[in-house]
LOKOLMAR-99818 format. One record per residue (C-alpha): residue number from 0; residue in three letters; x, y, z. Coordinates in Angstrom, 3 decimals. Each point is the difference from the previous one (the first is absolute). Layout:
BEGIN
<pt><k>NUM</k><r>ALA</r><u>X</u><v>Y</v><w>Z</w></pt>
...
***
This chain:
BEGIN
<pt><k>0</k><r>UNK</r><u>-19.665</u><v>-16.280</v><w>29.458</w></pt>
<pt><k>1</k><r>UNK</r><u>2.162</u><v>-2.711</v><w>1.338</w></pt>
<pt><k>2</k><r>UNK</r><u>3.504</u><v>0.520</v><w>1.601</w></pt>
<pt><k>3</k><r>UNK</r><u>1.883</u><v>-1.372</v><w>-2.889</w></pt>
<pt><k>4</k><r>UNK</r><u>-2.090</u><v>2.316</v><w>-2.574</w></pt>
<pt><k>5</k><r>UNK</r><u>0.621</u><v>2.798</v><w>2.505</w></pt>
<pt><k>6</k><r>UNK</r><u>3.839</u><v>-0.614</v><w>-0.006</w></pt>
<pt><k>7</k><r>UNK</r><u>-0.062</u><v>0.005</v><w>-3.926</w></pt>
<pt><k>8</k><r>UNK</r><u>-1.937</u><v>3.393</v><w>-0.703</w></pt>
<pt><k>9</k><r>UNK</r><u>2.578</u><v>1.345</v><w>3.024</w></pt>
<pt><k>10</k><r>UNK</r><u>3.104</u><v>-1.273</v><w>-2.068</w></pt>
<pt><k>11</k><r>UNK</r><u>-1.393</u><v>1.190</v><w>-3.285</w></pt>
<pt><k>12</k><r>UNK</r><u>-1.076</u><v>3.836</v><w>1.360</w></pt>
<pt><k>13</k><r>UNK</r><u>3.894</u><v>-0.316</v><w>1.195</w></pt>
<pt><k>14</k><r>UNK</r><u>1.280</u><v>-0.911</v><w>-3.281</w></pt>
<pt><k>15</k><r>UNK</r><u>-2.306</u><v>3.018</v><w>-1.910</w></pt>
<pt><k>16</k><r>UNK</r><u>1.522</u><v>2.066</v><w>3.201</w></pt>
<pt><k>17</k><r>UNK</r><u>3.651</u><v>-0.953</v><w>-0.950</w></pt>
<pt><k>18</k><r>UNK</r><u>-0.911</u><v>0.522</v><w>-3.920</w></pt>
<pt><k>19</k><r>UNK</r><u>-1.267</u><v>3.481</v><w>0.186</w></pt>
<pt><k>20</k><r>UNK</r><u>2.897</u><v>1.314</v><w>2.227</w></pt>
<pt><k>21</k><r>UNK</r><u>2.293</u><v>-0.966</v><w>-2.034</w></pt>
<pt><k>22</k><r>UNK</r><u>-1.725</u><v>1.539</v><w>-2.614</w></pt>
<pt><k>23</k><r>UNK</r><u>-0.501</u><v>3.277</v><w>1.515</w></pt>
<pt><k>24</k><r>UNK</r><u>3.908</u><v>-0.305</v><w>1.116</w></pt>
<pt><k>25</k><r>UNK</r><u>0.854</u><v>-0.828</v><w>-3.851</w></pt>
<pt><k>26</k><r>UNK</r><u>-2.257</u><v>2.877</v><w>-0.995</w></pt>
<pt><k>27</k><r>UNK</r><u>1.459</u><v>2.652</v><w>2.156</w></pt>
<pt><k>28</k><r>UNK</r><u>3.409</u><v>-0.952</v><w>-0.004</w></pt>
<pt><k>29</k><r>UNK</r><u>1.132</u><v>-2.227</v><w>-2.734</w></pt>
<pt><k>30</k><r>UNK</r><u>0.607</u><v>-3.819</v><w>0.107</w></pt>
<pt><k>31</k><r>UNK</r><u>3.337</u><v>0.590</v><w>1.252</w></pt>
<pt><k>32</k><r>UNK</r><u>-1.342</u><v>1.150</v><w>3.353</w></pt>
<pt><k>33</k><r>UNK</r><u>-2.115</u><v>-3.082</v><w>0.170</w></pt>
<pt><k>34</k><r>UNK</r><u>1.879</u><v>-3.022</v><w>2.970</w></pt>
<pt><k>35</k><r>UNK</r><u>-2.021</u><v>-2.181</v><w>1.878</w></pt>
<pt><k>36</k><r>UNK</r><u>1.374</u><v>1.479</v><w>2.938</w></pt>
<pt><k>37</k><r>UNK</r><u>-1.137</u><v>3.467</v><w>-0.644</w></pt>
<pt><k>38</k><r>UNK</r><u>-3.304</u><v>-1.641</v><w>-1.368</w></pt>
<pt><k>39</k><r>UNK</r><u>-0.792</u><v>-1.489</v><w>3.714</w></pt>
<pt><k>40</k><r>UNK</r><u>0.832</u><v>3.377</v><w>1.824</w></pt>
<pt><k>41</k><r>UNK</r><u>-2.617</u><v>1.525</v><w>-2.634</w></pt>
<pt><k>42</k><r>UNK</r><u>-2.542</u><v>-2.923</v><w>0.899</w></pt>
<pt><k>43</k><r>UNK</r><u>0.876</u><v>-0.590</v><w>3.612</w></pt>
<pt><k>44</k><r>UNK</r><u>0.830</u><v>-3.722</v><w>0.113</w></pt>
<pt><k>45</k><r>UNK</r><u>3.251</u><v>-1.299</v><w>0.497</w></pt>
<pt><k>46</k><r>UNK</r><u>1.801</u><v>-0.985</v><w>-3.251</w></pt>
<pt><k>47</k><r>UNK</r><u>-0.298</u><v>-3.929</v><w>0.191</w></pt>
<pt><k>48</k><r>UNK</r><u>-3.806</u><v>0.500</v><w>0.001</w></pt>
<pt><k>49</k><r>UNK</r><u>0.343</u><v>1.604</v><w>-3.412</w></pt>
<pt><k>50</k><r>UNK</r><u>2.027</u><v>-3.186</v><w>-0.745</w></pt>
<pt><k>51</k><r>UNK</r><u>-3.019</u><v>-2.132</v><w>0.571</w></pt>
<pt><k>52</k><r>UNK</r><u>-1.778</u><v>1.269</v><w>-2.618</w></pt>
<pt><k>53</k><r>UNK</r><u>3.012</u><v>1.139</v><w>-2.214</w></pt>
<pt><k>54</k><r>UNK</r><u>3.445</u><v>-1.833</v><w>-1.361</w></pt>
<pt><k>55</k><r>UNK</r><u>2.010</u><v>3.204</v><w>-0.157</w></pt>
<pt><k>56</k><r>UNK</r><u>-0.683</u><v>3.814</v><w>-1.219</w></pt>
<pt><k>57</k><r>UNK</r><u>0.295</u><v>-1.601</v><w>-3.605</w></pt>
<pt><k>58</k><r>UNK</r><u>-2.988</u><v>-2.167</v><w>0.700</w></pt>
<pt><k>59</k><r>UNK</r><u>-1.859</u><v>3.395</v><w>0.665</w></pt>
<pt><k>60</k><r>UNK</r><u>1.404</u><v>1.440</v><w>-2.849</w></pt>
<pt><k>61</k><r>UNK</r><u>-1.224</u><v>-2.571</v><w>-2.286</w></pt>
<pt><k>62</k><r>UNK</r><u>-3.696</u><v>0.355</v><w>1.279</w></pt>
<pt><k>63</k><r>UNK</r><u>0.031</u><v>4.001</v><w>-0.252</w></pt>
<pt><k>64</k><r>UNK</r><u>1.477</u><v>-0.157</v><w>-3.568</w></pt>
<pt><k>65</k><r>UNK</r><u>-3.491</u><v>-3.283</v><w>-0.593</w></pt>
<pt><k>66</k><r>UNK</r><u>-2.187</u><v>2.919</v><w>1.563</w></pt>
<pt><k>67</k><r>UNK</r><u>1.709</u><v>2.949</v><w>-2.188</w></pt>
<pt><k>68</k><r>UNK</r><u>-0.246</u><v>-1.935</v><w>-3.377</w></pt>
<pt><k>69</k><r>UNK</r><u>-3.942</u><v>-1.132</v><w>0.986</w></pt>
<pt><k>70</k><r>UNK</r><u>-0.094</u><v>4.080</v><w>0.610</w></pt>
<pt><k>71</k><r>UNK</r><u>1.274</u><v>0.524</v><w>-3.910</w></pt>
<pt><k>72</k><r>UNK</r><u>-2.332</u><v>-2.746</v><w>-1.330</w></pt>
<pt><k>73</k><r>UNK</r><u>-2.894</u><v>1.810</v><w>2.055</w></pt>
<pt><k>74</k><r>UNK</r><u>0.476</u><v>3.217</v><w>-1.740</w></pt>
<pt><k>75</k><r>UNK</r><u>0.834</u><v>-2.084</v><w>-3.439</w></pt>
<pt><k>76</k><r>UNK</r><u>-3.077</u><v>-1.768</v><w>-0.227</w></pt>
<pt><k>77</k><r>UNK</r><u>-2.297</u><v>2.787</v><w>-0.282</w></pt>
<pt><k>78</k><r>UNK</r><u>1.882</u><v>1.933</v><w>-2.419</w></pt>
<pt><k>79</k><r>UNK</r><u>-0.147</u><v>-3.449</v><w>-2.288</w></pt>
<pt><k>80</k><r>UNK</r><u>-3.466</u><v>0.136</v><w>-0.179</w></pt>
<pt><k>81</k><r>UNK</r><u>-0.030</u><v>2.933</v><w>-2.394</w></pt>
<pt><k>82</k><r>UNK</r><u>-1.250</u><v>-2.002</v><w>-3.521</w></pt>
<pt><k>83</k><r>UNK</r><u>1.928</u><v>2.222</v><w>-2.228</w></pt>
<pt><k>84</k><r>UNK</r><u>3.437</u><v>-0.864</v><w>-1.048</w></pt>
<pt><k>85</k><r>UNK</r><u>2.406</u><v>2.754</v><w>0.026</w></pt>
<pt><k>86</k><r>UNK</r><u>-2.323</u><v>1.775</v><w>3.082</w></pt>
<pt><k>87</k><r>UNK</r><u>0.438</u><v>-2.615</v><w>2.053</w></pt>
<pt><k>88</k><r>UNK</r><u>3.854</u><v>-0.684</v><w>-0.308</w></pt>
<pt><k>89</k><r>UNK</r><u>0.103</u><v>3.979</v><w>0.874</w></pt>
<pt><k>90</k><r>UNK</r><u>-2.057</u><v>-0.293</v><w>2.928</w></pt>
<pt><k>91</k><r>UNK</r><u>2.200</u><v>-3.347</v><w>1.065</w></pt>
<pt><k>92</k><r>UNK</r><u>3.252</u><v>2.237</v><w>-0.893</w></pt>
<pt><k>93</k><r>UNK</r><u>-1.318</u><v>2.834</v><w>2.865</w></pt>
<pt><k>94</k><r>UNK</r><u>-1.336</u><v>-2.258</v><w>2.031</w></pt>
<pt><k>95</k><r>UNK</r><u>3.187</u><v>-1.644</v><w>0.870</w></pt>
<pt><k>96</k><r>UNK</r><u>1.905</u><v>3.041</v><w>-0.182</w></pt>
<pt><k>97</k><r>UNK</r><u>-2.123</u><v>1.528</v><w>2.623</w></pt>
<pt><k>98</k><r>UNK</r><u>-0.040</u><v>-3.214</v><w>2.156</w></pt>
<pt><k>99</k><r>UNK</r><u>4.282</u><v>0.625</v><w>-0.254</w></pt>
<pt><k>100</k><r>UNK</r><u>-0.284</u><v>4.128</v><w>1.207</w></pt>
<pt><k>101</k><r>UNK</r><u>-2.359</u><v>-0.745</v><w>2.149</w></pt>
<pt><k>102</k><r>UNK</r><u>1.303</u><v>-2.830</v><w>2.035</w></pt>
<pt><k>103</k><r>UNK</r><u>3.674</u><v>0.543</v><w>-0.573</w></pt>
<pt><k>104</k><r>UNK</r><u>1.379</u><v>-2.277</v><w>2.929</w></pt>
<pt><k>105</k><r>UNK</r><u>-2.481</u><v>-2.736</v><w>-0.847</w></pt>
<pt><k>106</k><r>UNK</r><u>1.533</u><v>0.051</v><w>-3.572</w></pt>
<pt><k>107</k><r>UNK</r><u>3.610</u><v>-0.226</v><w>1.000</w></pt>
<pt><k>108</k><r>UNK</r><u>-1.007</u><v>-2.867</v><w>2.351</w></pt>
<pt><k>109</k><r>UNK</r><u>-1.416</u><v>-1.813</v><w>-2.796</w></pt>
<pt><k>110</k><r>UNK</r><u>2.132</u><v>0.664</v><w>-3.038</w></pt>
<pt><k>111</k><r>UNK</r><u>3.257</u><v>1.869</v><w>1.144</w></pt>
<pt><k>112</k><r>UNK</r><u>1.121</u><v>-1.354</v><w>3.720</w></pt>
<pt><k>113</k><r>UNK</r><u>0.935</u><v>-3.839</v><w>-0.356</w></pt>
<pt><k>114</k><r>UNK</r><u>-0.569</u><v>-2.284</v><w>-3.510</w></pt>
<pt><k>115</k><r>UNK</r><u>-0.749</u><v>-2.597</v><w>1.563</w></pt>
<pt><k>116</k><r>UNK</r><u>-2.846</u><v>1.448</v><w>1.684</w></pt>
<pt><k>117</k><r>UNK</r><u>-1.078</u><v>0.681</v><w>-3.037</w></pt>
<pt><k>118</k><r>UNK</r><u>0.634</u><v>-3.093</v><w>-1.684</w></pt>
<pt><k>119</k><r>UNK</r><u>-1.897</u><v>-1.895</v><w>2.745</w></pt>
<pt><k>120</k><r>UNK</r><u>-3.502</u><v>2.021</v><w>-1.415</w></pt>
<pt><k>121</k><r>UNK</r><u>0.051</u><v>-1.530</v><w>-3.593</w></pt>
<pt><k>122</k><r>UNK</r><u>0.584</u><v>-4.199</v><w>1.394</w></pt>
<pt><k>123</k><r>UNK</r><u>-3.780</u><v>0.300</v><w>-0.160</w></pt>
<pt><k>124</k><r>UNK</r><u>-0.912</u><v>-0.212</v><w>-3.716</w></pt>
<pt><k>125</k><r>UNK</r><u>-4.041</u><v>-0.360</v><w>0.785</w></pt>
<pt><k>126</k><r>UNK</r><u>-1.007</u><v>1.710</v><w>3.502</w></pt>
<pt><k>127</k><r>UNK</r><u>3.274</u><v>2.076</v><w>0.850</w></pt>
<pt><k>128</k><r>UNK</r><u>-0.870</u><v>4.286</v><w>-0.627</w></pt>
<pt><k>129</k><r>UNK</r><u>3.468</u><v>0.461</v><w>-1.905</w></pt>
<pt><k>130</k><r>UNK</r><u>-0.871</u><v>-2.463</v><w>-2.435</w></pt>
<pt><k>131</k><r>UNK</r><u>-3.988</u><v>1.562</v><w>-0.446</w></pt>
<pt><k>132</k><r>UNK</r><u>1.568</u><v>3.741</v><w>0.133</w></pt>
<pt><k>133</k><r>UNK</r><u>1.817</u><v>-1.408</v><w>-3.275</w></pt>
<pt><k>134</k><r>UNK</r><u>-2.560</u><v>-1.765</v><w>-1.954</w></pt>
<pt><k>135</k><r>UNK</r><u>-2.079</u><v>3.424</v><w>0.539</w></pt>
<pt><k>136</k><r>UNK</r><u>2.652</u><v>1.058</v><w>-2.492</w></pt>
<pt><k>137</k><r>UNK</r><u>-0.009</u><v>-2.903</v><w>-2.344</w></pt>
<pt><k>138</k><r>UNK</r><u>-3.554</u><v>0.327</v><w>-0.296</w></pt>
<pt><k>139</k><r>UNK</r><u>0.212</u><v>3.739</v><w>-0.853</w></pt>
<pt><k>140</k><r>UNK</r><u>2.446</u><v>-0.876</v><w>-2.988</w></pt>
<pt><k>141</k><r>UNK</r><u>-2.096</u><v>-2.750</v><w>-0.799</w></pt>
<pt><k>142</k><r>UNK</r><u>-3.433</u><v>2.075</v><w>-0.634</w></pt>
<pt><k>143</k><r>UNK</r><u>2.750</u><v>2.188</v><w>-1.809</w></pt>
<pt><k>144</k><r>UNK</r><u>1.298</u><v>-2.283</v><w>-2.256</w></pt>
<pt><k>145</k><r>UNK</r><u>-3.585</u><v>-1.464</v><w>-0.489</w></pt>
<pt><k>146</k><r>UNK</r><u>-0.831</u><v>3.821</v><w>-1.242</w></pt>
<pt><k>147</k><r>UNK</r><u>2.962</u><v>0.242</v><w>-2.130</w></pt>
<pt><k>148</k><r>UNK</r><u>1.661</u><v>2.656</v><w>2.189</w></pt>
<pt><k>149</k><r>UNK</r><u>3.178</u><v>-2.097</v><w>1.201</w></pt>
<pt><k>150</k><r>UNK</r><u>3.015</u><v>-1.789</v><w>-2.044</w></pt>
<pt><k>151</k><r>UNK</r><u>-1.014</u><v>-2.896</v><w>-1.511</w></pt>
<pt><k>152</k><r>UNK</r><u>3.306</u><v>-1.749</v><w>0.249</w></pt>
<pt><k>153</k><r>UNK</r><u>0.324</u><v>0.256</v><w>3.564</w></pt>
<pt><k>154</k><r>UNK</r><u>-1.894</u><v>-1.953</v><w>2.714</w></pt>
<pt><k>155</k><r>UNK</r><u>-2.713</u><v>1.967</v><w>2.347</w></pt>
<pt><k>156</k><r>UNK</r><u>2.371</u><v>-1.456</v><w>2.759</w></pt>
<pt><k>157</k><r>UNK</r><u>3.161</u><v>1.717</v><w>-1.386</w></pt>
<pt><k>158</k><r>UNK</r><u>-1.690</u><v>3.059</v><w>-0.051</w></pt>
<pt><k>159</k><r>UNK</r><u>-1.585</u><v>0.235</v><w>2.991</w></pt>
<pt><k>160</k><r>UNK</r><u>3.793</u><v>-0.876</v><w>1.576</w></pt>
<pt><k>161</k><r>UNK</r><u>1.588</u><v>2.672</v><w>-2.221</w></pt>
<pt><k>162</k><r>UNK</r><u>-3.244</u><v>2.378</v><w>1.118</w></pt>
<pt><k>163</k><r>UNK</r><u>0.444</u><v>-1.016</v><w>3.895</w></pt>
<pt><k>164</k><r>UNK</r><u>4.007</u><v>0.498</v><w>-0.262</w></pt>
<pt><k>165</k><r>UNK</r><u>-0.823</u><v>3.974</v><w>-1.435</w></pt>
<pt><k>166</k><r>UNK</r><u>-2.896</u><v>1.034</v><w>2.817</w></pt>
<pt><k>167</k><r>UNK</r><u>2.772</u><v>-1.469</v><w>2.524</w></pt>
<pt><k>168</k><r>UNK</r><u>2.614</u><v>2.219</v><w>-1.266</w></pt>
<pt><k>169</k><r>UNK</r><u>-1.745</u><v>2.876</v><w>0.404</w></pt>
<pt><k>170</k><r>UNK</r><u>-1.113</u><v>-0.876</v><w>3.820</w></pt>
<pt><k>171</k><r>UNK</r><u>3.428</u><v>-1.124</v><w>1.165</w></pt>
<pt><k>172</k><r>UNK</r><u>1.565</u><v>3.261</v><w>-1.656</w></pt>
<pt><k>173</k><r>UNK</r><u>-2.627</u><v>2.690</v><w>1.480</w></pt>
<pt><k>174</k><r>UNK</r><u>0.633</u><v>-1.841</v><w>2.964</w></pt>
<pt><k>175</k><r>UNK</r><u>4.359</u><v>-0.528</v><w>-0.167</w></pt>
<pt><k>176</k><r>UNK</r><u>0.324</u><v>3.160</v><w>-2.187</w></pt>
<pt><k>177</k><r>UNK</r><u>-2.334</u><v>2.653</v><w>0.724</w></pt>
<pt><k>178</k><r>UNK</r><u>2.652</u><v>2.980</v><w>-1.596</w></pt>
<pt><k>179</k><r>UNK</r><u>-0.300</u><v>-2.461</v><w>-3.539</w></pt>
<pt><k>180</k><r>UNK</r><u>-1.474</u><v>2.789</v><w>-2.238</w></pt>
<pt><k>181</k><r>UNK</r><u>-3.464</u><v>1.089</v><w>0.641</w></pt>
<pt><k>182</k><r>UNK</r><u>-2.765</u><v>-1.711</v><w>-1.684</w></pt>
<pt><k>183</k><r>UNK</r><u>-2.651</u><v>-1.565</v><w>2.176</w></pt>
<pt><k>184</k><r>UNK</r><u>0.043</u><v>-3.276</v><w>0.514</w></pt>
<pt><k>185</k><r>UNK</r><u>-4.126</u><v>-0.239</v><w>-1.221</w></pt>
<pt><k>186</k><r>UNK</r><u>1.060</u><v>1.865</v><w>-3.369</w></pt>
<pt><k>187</k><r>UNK</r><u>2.769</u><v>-2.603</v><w>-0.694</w></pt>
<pt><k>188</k><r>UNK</r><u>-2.422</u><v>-2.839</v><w>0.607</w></pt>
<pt><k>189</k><r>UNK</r><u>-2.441</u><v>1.461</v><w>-2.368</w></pt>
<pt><k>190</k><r>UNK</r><u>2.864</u><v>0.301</v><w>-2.455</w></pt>
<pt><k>191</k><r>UNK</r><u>0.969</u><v>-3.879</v><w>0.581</w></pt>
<pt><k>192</k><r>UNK</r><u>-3.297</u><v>-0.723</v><w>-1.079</w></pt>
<pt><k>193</k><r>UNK</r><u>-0.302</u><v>1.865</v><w>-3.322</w></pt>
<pt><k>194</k><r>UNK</r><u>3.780</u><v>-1.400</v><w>-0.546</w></pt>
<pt><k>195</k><r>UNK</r><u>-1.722</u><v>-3.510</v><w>0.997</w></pt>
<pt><k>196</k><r>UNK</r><u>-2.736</u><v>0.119</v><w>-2.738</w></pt>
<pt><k>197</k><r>UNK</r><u>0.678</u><v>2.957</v><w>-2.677</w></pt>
<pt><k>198</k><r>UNK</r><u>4.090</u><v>-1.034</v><w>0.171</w></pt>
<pt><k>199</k><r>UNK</r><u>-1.181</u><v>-3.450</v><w>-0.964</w></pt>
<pt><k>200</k><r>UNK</r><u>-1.259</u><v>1.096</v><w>-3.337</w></pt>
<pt><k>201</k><r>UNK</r><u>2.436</u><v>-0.318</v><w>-2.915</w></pt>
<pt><k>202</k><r>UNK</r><u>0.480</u><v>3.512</v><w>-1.860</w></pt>
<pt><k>203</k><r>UNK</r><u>-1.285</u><v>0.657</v><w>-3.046</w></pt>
<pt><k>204</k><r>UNK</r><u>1.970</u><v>0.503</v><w>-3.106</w></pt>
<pt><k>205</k><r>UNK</r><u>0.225</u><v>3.728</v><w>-1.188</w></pt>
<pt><k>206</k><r>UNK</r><u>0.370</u><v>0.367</v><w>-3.477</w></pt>
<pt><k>207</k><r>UNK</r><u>3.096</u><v>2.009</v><w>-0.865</w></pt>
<pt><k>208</k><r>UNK</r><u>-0.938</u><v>3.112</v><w>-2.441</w></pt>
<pt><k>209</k><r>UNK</r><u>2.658</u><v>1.351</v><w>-2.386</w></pt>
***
């Protein structure tokens, strides 16, 4: 391996380094804790190393929340495969719900900290995670709608948004609101779900008896 190739691998292990502190900082004590000062005591370089391979704390921010949504997708993807319809938009429902509990700070990094962190994970319409995380979801409503089980006046797209918008709710308000009543967060999923496919039905017509 050649000096220049050495140098490279050094400055990447460095940058992985950097990454995974800041994780583990974010992790244990919130993103507010997080400065690139405290971040270089934690890694033992002196901050304007850090700037080297870093703009600002933001610029770290930014890649956790790329590495946190890629997380989601990761634990998307396999609930997707399920063939079945309604199944799989149940197993999608807990899987993201879990992903939320389970990883609480890497949630709030990605969804509830900054919006323009988050805003900056769906420029990439083809390659970015936020945008594959969400057409997981439009291709659950679609195989729904293809089966009949979804409103036929509304777009796979508007559903999955409408569907996405209800699992976050009940993520952000176990997670901001833990004395909200008492219902776990799993059983309310479950319950968006059946609201998802059996509220989409129109009501039949009871015949009024005399």
């Amino acid at each position: 391996m050649g000096s220049a190739e050495r140098k490279e691998r050094q400055r990447a292990e460095l940058r992985e380094q950097i990454l995974q502190v800041a994780r583990d900082i974010v992790m244990k004590e919130g993103f507010g804790a997080l400065s690139m000062r405290k971040l270089a005591d934690a890694v033992e370089y002196a901050p304007a190393t850090l700037y080297l391979h870093f703009e600002n704390r933001d610029a770290i921010a930014r890649e956790l929340c790329v590495r946190g949504f890629q997380e989601l997708l990761a634990v998307l993807e396999p609930a997707a495969a399920c063939e079945e319809p309604v199944e799989r938009l149940s197993r999608l429902a807990a899987a993201y719900v879990a992903f939320g509990l389970k990883q609480p700070e890497t949630y709030r990094l990605v969804f509830m900290e900054d919006p323009k962190l988050s805003a900056d994970l769906f420029q990439d319409q083809d390659e970015g995670a936020g945008p594959k995380s969400f057409a997981v979801l439009v291709r659950a409503f679609e195989a729904l709608k293809a089966a009949g089980q979804a409103l036929e006046d509304t777009t796979p797209v508007r559903l999955a948004e409408v569907f996405w918008a209800g699992l976050h709710g009940i993520v952000s308000l176990k997670l901001t609101c833990s004395g909200f009543q008492g219902t776990p967060a799993e059983v309310l999923a479950q319950t968006l779900v059946t609201s998802s496919v059996h509220g989409s039905k129109p009501a039949r017509a009871t015949r009024r008896t005399r």
